[in-house]
VOTITI-689539 format. One record per residue: residue number from 1; x, y, z of N, C-alpha, C in turn. Coordinates in steps of 0.2 Angstrom, whole numbers. Example, Ala and Ser with C-alpha at 12.3 -4.5 7.8 and 13.67 -1.06 7.14 Angstrom:
BEGIN
ATOM fiba   n_X   n_Y   n_Z  ca_X  ca_Y  ca_Z   c_X   c_Y   c_Z
ATOM    1    66   -28    39    62   -22    39    66   -16    39
ATOM    2    64   -11    35    68    -5    36    64     0    39
***
This chain:
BEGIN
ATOM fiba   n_X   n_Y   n_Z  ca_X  ca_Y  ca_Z   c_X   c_Y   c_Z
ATOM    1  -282   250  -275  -276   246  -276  -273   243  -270
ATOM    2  -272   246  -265  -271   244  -259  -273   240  -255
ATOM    3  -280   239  -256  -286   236  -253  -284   229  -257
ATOM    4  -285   227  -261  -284   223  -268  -279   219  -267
ATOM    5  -271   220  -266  -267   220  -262  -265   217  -257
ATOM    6  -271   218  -252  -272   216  -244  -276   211  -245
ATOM    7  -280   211  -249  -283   204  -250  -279   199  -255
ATOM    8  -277   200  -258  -272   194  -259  -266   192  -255
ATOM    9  -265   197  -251  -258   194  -246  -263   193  -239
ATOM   10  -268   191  -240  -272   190  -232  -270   182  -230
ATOM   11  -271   178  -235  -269   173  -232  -262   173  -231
ATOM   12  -257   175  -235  -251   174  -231  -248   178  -225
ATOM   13  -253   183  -222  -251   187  -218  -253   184  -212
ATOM   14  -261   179  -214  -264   174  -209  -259   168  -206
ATOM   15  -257   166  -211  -252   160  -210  -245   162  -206
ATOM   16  -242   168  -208  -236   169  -204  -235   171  -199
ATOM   17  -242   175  -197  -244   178  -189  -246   170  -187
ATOM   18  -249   165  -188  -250   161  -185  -243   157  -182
ATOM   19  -240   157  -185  -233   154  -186  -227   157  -183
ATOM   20  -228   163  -182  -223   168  -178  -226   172  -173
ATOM   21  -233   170  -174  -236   174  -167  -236   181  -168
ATOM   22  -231   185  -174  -230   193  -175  -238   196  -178
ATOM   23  -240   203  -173  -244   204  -177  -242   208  -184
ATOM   24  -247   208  -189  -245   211  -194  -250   215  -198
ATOM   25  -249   219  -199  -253   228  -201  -248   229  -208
ATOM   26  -254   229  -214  -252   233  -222  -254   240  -222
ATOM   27  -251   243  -223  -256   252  -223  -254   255  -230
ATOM   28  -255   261  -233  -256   261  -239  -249   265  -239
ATOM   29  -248   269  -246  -244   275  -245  -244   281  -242
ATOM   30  -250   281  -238  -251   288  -234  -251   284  -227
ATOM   31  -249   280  -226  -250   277  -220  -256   274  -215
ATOM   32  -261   274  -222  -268   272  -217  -267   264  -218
ATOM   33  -272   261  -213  -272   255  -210  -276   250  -216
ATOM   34  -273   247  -222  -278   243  -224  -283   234  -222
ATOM   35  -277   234  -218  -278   226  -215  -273   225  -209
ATOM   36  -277   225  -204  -275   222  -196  -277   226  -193
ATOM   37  -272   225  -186  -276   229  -180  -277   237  -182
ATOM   38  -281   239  -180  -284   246  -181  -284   250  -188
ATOM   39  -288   246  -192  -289   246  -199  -293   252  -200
ATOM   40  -291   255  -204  -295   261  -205  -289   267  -203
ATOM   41  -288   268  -198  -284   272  -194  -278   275  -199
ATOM   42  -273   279  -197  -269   283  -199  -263   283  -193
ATOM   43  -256   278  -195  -251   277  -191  -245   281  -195
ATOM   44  -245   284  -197  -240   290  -200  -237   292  -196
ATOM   45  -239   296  -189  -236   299  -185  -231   295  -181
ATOM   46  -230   287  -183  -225   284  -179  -218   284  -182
ATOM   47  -213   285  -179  -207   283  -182  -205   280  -186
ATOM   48  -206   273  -186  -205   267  -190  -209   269  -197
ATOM   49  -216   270  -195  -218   272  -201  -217   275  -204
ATOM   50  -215   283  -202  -212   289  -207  -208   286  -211
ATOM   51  -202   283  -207  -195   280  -210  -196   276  -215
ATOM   52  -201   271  -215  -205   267  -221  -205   270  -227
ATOM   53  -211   275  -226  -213   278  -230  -210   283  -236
ATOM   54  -203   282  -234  -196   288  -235  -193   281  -238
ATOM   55  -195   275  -237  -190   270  -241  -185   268  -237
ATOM   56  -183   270  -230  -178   266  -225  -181   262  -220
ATOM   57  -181   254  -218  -183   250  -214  -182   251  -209
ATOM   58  -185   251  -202  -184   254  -195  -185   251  -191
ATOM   59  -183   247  -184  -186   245  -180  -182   247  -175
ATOM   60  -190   248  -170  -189   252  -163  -191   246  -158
ATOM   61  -190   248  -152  -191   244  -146  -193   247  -141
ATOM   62  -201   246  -140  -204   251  -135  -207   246  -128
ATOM   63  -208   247  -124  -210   247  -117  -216   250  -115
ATOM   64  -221   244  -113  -228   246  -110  -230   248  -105
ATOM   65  -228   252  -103  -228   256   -95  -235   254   -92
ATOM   66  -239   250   -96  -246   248   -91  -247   240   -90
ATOM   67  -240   238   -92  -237   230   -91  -236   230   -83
ATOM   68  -238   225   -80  -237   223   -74  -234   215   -74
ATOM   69  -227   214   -74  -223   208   -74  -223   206   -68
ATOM   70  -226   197   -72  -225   193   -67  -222   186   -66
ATOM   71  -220   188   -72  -215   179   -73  -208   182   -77
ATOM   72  -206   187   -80  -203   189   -85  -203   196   -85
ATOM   73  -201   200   -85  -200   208   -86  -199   209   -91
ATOM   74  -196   205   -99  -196   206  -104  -201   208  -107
ATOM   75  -207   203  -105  -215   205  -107  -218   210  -109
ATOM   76  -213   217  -104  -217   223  -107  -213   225  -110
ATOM   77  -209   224  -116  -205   226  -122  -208   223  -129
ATOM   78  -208   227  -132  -212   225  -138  -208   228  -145
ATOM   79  -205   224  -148  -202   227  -154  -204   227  -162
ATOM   80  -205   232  -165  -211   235  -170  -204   236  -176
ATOM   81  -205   234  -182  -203   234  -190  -207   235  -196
ATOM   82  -204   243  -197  -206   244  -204  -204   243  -210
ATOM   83  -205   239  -215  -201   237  -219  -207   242  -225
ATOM   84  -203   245  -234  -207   248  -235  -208   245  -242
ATOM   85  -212   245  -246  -216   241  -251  -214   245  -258
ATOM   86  -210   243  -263  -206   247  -266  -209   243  -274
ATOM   87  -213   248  -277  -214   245  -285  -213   250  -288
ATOM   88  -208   248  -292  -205   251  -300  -203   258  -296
ATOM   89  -198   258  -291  -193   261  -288  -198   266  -284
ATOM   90  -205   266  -281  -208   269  -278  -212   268  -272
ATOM   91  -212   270  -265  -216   266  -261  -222   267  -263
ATOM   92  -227   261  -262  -234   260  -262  -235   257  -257
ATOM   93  -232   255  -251  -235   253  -244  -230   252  -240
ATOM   94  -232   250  -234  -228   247  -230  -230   241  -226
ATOM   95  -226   237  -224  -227   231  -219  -225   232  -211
ATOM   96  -230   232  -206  -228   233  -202  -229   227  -196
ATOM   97  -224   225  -193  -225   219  -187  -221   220  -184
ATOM   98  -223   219  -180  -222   218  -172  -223   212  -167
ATOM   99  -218   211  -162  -220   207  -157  -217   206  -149
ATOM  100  -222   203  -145  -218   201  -138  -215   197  -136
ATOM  101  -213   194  -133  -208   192  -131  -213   186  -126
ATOM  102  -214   180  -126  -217   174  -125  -217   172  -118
ATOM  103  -222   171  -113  -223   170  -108  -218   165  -104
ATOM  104  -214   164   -98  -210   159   -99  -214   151   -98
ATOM  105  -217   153   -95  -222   144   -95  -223   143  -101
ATOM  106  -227   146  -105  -230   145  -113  -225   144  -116
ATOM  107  -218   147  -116  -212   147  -118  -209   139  -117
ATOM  108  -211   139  -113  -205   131  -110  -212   125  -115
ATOM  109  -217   127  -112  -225   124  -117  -221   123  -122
ATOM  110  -222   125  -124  -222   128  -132  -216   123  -137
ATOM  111  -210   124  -132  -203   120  -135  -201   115  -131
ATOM  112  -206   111  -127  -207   105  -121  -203    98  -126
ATOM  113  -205    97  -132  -200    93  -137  -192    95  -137
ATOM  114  -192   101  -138  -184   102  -139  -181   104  -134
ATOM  115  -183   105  -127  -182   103  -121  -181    96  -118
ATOM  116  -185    94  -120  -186    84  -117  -180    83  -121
ATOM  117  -180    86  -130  -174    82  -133  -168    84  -130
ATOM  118  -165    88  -128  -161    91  -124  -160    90  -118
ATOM  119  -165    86  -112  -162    86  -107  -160    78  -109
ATOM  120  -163    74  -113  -164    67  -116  -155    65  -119
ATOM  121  -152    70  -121  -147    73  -124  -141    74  -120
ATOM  122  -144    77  -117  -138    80  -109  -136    75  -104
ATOM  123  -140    70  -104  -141    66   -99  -135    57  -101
ATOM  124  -138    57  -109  -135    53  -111  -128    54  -114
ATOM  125  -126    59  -114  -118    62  -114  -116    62  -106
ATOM  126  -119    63  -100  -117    62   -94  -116    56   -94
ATOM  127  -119    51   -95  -119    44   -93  -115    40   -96
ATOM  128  -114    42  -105  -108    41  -107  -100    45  -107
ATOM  129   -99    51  -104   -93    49  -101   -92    48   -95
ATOM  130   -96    47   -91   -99    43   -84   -96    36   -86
ATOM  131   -97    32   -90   -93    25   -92   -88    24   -95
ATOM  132   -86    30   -98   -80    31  -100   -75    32   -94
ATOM  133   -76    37   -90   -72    40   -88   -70    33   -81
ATOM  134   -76    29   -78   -75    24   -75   -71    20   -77
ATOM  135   -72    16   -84   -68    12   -88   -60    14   -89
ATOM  136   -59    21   -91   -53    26   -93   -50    28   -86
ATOM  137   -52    28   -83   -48    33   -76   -48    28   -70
ATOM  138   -56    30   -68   -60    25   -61   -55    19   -60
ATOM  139   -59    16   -64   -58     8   -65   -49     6   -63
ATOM  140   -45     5   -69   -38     8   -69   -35    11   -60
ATOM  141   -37    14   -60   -34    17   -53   -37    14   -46
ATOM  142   -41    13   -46   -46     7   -42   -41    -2   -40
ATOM  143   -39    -2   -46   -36    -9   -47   -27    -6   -46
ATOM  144   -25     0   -48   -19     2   -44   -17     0   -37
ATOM  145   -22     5   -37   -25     6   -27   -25    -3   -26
ATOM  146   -28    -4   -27   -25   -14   -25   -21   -15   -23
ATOM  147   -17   -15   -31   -10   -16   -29    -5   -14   -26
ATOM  148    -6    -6   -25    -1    -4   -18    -2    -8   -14
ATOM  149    -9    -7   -11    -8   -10    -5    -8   -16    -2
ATOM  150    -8   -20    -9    -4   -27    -8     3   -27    -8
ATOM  151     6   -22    -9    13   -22   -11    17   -20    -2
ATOM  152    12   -14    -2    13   -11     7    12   -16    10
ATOM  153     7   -23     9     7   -27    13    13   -32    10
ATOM  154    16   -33     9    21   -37     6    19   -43     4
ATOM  155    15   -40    -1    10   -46    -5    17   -47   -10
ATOM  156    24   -45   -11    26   -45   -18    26   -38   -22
ATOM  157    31   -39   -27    30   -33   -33    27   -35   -40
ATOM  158    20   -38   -40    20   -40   -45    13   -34   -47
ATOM  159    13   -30   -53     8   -28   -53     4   -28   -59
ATOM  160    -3   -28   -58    -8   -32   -65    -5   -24   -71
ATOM  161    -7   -26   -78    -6   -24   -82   -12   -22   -84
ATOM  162   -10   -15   -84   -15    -8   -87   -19   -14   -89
ATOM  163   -26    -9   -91   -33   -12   -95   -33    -8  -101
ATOM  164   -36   -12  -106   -34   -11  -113   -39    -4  -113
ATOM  165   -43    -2  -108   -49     4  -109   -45     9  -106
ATOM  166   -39     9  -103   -36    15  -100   -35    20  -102
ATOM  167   -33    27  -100   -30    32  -103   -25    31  -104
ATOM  168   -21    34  -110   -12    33  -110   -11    35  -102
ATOM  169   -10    39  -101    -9    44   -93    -9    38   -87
ATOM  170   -16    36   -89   -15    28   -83   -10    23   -85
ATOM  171    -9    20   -92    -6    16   -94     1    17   -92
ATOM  172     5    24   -93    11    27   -90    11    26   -83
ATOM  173     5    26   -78     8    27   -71     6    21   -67
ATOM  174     4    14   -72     6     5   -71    11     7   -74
ATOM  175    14     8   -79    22     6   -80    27    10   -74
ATOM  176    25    13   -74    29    17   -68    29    15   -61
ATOM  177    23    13   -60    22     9   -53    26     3   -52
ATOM  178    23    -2   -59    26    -8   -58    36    -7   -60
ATOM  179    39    -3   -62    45    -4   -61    47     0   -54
ATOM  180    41     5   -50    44     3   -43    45     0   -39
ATOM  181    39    -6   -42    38    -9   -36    43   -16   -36
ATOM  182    46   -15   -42    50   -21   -44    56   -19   -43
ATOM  183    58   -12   -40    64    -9   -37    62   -11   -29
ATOM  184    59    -8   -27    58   -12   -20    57   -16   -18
ATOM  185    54   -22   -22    57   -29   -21    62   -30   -21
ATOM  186    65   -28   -25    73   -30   -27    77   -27   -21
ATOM  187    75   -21   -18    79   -18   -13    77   -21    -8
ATOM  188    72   -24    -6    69   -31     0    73   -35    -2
ATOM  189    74   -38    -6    76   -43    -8    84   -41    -4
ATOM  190    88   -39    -8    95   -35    -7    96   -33     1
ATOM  191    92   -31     6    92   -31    14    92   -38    15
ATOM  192    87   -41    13    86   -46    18    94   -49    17
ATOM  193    96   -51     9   102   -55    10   108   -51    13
ATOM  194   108   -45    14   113   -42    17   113   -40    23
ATOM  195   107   -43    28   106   -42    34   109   -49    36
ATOM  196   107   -54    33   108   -62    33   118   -62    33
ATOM  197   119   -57    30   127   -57    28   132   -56    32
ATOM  198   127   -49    36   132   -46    40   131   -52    46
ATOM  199   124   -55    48   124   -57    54   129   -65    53
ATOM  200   130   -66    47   135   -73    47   142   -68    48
ATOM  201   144   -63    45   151   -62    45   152   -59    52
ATOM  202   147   -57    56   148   -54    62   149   -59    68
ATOM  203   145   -64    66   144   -70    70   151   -74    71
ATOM  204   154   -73    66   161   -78    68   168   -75    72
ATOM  205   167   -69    72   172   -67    75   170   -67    83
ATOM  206   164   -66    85   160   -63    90   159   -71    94
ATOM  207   161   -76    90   158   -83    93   166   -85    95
ATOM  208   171   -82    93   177   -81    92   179   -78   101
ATOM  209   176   -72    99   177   -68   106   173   -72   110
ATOM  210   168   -72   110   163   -77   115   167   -81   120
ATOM  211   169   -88   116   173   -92   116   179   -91   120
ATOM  212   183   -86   116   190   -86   123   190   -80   130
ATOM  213   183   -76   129   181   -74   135   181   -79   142
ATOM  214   176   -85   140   173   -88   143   179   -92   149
ATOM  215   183   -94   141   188   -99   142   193   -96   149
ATOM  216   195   -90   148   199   -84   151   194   -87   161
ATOM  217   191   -83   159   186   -83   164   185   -89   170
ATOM  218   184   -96   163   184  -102   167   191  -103   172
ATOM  219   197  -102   167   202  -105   169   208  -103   172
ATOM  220   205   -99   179   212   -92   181   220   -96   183
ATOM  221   219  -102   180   226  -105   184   228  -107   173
ATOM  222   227  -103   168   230  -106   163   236  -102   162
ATOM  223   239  -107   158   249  -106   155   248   -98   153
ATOM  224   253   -93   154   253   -88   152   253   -87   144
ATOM  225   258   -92   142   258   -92   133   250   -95   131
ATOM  226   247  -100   132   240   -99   133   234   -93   131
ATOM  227   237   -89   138   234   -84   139   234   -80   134
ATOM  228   239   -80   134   241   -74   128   239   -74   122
ATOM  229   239   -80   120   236   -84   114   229   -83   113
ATOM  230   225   -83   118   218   -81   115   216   -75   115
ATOM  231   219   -70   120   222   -65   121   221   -61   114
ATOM  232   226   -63   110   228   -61   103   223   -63    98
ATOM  233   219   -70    98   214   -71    94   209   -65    97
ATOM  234   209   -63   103   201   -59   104   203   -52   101
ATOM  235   209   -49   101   212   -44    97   211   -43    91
ATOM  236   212   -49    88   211   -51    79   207   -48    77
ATOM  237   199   -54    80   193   -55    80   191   -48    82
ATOM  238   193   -44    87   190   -37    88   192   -32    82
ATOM  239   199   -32    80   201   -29    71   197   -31    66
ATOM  240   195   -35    67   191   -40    61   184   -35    60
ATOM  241   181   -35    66   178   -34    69   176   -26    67
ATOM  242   180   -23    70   179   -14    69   181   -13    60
ATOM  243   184   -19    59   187   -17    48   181   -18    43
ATOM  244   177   -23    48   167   -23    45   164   -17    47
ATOM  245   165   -15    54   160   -10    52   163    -2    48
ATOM  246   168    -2    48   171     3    43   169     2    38
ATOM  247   171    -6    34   169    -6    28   159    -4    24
ATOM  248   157    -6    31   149    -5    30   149     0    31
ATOM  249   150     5    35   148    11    34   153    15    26
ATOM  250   157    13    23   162    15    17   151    13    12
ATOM  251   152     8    13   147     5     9   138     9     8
ATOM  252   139    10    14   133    14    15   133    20    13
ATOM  253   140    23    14   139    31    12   140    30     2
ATOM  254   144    23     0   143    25    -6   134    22   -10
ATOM  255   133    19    -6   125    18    -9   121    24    -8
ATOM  256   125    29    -3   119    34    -3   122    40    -8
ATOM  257   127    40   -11   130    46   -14   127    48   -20
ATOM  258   129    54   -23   122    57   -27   128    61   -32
ATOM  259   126    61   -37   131    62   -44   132    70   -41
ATOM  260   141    74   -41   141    81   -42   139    81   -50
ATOM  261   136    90   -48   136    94   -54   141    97   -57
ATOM  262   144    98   -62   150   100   -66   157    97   -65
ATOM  263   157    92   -62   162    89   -64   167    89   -70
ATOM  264   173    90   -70   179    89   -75   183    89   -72
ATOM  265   185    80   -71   192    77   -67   195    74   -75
ATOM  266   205    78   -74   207    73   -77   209    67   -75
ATOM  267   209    61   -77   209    54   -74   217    53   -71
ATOM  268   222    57   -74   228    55   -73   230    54   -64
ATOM  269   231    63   -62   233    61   -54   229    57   -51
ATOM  270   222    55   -50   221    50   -45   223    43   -47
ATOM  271   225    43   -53   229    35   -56   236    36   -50
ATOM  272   240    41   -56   245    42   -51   247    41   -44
ATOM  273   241    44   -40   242    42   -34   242    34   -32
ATOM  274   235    31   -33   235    23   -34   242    20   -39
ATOM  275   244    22   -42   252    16   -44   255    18   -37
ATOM  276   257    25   -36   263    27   -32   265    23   -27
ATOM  277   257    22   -24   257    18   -18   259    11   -18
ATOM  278   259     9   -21   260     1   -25   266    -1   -28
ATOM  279   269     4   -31   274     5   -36   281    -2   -35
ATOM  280   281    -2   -26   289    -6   -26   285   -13   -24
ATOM  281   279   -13   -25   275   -22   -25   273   -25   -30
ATOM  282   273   -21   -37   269   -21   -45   271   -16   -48
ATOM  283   273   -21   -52   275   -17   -59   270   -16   -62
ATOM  284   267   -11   -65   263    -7   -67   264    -1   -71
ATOM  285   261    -4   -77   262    -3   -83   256     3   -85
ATOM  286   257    11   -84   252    15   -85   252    17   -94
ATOM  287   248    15   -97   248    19  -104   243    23  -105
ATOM  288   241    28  -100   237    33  -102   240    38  -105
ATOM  289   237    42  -109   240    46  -113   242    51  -108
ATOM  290   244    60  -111   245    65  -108   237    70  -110
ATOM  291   235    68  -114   228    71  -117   222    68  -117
ATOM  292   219    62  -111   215    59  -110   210    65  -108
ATOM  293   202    61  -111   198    67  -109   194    69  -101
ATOM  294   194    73   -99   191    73   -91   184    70   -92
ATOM  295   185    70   -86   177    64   -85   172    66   -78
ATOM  296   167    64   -77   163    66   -72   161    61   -67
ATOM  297   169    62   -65   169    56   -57   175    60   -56
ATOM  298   171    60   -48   176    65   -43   183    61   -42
ATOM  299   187    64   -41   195    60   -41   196    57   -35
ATOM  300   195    59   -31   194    52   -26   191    47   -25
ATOM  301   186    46   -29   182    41   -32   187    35   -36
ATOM  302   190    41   -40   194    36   -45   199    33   -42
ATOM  303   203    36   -37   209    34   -33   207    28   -27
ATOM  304   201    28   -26   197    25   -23   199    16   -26
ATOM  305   193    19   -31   192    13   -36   199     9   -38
ATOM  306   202    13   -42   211    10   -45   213     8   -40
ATOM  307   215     9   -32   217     6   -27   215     0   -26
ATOM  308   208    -1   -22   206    -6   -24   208   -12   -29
ATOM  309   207   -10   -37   208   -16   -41   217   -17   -41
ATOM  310   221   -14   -38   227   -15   -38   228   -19   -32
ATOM  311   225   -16   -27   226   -22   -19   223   -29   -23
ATOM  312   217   -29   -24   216   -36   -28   220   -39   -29
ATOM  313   225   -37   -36   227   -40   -41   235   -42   -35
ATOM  314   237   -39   -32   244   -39   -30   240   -44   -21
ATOM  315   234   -46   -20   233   -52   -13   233   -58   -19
ATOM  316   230   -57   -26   230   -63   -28   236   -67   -30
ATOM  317   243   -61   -32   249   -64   -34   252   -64   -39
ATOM  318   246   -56   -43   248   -55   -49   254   -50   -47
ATOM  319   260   -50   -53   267   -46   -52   268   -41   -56
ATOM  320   263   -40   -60   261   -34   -68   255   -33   -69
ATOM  321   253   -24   -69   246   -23   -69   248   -18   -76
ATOM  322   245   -19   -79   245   -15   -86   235   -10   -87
ATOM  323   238    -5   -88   233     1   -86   231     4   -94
ATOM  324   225     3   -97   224     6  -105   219    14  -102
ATOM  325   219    17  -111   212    21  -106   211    21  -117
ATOM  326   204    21  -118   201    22  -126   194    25  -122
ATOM  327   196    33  -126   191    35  -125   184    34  -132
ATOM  328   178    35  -131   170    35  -136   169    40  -133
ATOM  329   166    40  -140   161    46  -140   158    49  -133
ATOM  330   158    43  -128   151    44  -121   157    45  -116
ATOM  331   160    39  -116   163    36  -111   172    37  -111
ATOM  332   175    37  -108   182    35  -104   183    28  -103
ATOM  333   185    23  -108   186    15  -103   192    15  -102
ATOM  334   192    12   -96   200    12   -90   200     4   -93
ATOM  335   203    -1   -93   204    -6   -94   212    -8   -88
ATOM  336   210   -12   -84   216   -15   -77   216   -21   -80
ATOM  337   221   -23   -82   222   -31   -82   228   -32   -79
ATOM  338   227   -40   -76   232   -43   -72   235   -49   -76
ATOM  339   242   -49   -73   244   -57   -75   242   -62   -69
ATOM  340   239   -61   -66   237   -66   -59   235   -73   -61
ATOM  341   231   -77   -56   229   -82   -58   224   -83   -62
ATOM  342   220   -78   -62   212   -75   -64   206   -77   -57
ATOM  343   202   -78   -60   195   -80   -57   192   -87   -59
ATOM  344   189   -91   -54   186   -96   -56   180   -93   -59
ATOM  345   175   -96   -64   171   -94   -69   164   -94   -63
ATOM  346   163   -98   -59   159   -98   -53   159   -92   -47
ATOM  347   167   -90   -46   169   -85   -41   168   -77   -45
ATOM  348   169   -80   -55   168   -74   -59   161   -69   -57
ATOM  349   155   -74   -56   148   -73   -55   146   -70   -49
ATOM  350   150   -71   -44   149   -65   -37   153   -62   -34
ATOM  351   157   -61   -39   164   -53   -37   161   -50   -35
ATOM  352   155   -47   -36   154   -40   -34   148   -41   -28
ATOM  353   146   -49   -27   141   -47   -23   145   -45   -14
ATOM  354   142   -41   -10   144   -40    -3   143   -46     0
ATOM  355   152   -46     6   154   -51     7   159   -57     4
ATOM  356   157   -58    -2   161   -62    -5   167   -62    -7
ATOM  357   173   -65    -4   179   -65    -6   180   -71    -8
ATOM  358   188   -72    -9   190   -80    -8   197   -77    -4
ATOM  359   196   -74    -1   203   -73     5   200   -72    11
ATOM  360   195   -76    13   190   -76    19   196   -78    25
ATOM  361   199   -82    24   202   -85    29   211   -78    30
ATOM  362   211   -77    26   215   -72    26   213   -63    30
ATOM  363   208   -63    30   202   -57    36   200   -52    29
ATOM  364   200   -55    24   194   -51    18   190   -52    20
ATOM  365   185   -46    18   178   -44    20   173   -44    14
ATOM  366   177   -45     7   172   -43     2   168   -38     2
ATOM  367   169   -32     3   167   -26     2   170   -22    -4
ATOM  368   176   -22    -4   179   -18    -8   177   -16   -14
ATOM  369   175   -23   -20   172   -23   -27   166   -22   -25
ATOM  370   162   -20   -21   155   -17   -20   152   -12   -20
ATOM  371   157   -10   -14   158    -1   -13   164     3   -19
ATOM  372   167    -1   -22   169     2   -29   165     5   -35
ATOM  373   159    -1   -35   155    -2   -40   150     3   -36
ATOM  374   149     3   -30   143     6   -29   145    15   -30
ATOM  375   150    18   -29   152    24   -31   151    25   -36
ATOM  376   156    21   -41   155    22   -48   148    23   -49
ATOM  377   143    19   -47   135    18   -51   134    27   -48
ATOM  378   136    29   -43   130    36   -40   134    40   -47
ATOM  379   141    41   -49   140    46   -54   140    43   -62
ATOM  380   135    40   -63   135    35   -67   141    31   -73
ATOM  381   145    30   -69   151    25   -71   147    19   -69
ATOM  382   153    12   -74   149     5   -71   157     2   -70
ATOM  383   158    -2   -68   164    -6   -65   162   -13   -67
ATOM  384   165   -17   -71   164   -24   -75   170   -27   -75
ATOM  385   167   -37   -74   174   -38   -76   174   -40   -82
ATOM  386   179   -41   -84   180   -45   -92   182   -52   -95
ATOM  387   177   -56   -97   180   -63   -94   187   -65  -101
ATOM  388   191   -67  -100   197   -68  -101   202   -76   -99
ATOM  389   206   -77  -104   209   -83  -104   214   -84   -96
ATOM  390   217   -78   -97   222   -76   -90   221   -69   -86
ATOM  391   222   -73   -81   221   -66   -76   215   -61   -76
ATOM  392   216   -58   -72   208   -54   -70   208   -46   -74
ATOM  393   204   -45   -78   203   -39   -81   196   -36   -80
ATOM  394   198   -30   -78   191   -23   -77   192   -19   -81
ATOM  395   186   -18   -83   183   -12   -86   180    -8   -82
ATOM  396   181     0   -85   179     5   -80   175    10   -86
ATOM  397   169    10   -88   167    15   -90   164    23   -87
ATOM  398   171    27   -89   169    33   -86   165    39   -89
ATOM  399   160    42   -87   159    47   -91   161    53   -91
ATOM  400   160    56   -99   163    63  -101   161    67   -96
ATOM  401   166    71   -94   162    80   -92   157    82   -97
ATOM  402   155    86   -97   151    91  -101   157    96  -104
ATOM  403   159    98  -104   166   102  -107   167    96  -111
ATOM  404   170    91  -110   173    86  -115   169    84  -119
ATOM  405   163    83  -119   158    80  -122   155    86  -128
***
């Protein structure tokens, strides 16, 4: 029956040995060899076999001590399976195969297609994100790099817009670049006219002094009243003179000042102070409440400030300064208004810029509203004016402390 058996599964045993390379051995229920290597023979005494023939499947992993490896040490391992042949609940044989483990050149042979398609594979995933990444990253920062160093070269702050192939990540660090670079023009911009400013406002006092040095010098036989007289213009011109560079350095420390942490100032006494001083020149009309909420600008900032727009209001020849405060949600608005003459709509447009007064002839400096605004800005307050039918009106938006907010 067994033989019988072997001859009908020969051709499938041919075909899958051919196709797995396993060899495969049928033996009976006593364990003789009906079909394969060592036919005839009795493999009973092996393990897997026993185990078979008991109805439990087996597979051992044995090593050929008379293997001598030379591409591969796995070569000499060989792994053997009994699987066992079970009709109408009884063994009547087993299946047994085995196999080694494939040489590696024959190996590499062997799957030389699905290695080509693989390295075929590998290569054209490298080369696409190779173009990607040049397109997305490369590309984009290459044309960055340009523009910095047209920018270090003082090519301008104009810089080209992302390419539609960027990564977000790049497109974020063009917008970030070009609002730098459009700050640093602006602060170029900003130096040069204020270098230009100081050199005209320095120049007239200094042409001033020049002038009656000279005159002095030329003329050892002039009238004492004379004398005296230029004397006190070089005196002026030197006051003039030391009230610039004060106010420049006022200006400089407040361009450089940097927001405190935790601030909560009530607004009142530093108000306080600024009327007091004023008080017997300007009537001044304080309507802040007793409950107004603190805010985060340091108090001499604000005594500062409110000094300031009160000397304004009382050189232009206002006689009543009236003081609001309405607090939002955010902000503290201070609101100064004056009965003065106001602002010409023209002069309205460069209050703030440095240097500009309209009491030039009087030894204004035009600092004041600049270094006002410029502190306000470090603790993120803004100083505005309000255009208005009469007289000159500011806005001061303060903001909340943290406790008040």
């Amino acid at each position: 029956d067994a033989v019988q058996v072997a001859e009908r599964l020969a051709p499938v045993m041919e075909e899958t040995s051919r196709t797995t390379l396993a060899s495969i051995i049928f033996l009976d229920r006593n364990g003789t060899v009906v079909r394969g290597f060592g036919e005839g023979g009795n493999w009973r005494r092996l393990d897997e076999v026993r185990s078979a023939l008991s109805g439990q499947p087996r597979t051992v992993l044995r090593r050929n001590d008379s293997y001598r490896p030379r591409l591969s040490r796995a070569s000499a391992l060989r792994i053997h399976h009994a699987r066992p042949v079970v009709v109408n609940g009884r063994v009547e044989g087993v299946i047994l195969t085995s196999r080694s483990p494939r040489a590696l050149f024959r190996g590499i042979y062997q799957d030389r297609v699905k290695i080509g398609l693989g390295i075929v594979g590998t290569l054209g995933l490298i080369a696409f994100l190779a173009v990607l990444v040049s397109r997305g990253i490369a590309g984009p920062i290459e044309r960055l790099s340009r523009a910095a160093r047209d920018v270090t070269g003082g090519g301008g702050g104009d810089v080209p817009p992302a390419p539609a192939t960027a990564a977000v990540e790049i497109r974020a660090l063009y917008e970030d670049f070009g609002r730098m670079a459009e700050a640093v023009d602006r602060r170029s911009r900003y130096l040069r006219d204020f270098a230009a400013a100081v050199s005209h406002e320095f120049k007239t006092p200094l042409a001033g002094i020049q002038g009656a040095v000279e005159l002095l010098q030329d003329h050892d036989d002039m009238e004492p009243d004379q004398r005296r007289r230029f004397l006190t213009n070089i005196a002026a011109d030197g006051r003039r003179l030391s009230a610039l560079v004060t106010r420049l350095l006022d200006l400089a420390r407040a361009d450089m000042a940097r927001p405190e942490a935790g601030l909560a100032v009530d607004p009142r006494p530093p108000l306080i102070k600024a009327v007091d001083a004023r008080a017997d020149r300007l009537t001044i009309l304080n309507r802040l409440g007793p409950h107004e909420p603190r805010v985060a600008v340091p108090a001499p900032t604000l005594e500062m400030v409110l000094s300031t727009l009160l000397e304004n209001s009382l050189q232009a020849g206002a006689t009543t300064v009236t003081i609001d405060a309405r607090p939002t949600p955010d902000a503290l608005i201070l609101t100064v208004a004056d009965d003065g003459p106001g602002l010409a709509p023209a002069d309205a447009r460069r209050i703030f810029e440095p240097f500009f007064t309209t009491r030039r002839g009087e030894g204004g400096a035009g600092l004041g509203l600049s270094i006002a605004r410029a502190l306000l800005a470090a603790n993120g307050a803004t100083l505005d004016l309000v255009p208005t039918g009469t007289g000159a009106v500011f806005e001061l938006a303060l903001p909340l402390a943290a406790t008040a907010a």
